[in-house]
N, C-alpha and C positions, 0 to 999 in steps of 0.2 A: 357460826357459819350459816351464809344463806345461799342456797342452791334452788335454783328456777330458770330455767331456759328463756321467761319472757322476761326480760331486763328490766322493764318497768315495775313488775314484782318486786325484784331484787332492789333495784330504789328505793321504794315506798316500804316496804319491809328493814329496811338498815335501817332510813328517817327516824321510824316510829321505836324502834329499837336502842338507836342512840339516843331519840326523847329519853329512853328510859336507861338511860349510862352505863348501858351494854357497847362494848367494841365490836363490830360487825363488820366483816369480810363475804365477799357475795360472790356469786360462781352464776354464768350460765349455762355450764356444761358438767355433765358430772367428772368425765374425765380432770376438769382443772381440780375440783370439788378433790377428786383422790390425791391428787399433785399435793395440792394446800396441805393434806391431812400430813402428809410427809413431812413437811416444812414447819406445820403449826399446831399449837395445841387449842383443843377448842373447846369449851364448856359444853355446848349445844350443837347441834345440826340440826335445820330448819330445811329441809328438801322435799321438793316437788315430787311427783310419784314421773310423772310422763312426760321424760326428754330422749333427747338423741340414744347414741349407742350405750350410754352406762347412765341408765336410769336410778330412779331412787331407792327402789328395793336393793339393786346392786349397793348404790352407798349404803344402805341398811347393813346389809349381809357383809359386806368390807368390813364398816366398823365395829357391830356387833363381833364380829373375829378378832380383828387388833385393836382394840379401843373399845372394851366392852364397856365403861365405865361411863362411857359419852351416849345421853341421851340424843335419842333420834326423832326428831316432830315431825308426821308427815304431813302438808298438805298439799290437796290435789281435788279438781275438779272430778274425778273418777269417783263418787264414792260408792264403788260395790260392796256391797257384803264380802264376796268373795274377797278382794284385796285387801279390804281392813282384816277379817282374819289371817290373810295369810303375812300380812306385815305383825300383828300382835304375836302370831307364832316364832315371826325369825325376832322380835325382841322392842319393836317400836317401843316408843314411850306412848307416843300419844297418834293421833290419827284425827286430823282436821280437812273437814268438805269445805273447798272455797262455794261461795265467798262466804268468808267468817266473821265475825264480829271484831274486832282491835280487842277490846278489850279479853276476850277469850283465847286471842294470841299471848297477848301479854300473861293473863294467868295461866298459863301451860309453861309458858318458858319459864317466870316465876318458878311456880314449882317443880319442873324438871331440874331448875339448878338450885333449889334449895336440897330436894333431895339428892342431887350430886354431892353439894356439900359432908350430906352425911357419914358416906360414903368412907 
């Protein structure tokens, strides 16, 4: 799951994603983002920190509640100190400053879901 309020994001993020034979479903709203979670099961969350009414700490804090097993990527143009720890605190996996490198996306997700596997 990829969650980003700026659509174009959410595009170029699935592309690069399916490059890599990951199935990818994309949200520009957190609220659908919560809907989805309802309906599907999801190896990954890949969400933005700064959208509308149910941002990404909220998906944080959702799924680390019901769905503690689903690793959470954040990235976001924001990157404070402050926000990175308080998203490490509710459970992040990982915490990425746009703009980032492709290839530092791919190995975050890589091992977010290798280590789900183990799980």
């Amino acid at each position: 799951m990829v969650v980003d309020d700026e659509p174009i994001v959410g595009k170029r993020l699935k592309r690069l994603l399916e490059r890599e034979g990951y199935a990818v479903e994309t949200f520009t709203r957190g609220s659908q983002a919560l809907e989805g979670l309802g309906r599907n099961r999801y190896d990954v969350i890949i969400t933005d920190i700064m959208m509308g009414n149910v941002d990404g700490m909220m998906i944080l804090e959702y799924v680390k509640s019901n769905y503690p097993d689903i690793p959470v990527i954040i990235i976001t143009g924001y990157g404070k100190k402050e926000i990175a720890e308080e998203a490490y605190r509710k459970g992040v996996h990982s915490f990425i400053i746009k703009p980032f490198r492709i290839d530092e996306l791919k190995a975050v997700v890589k091992e977010a879901l290798s280590g789900a596997d183990k799980d």
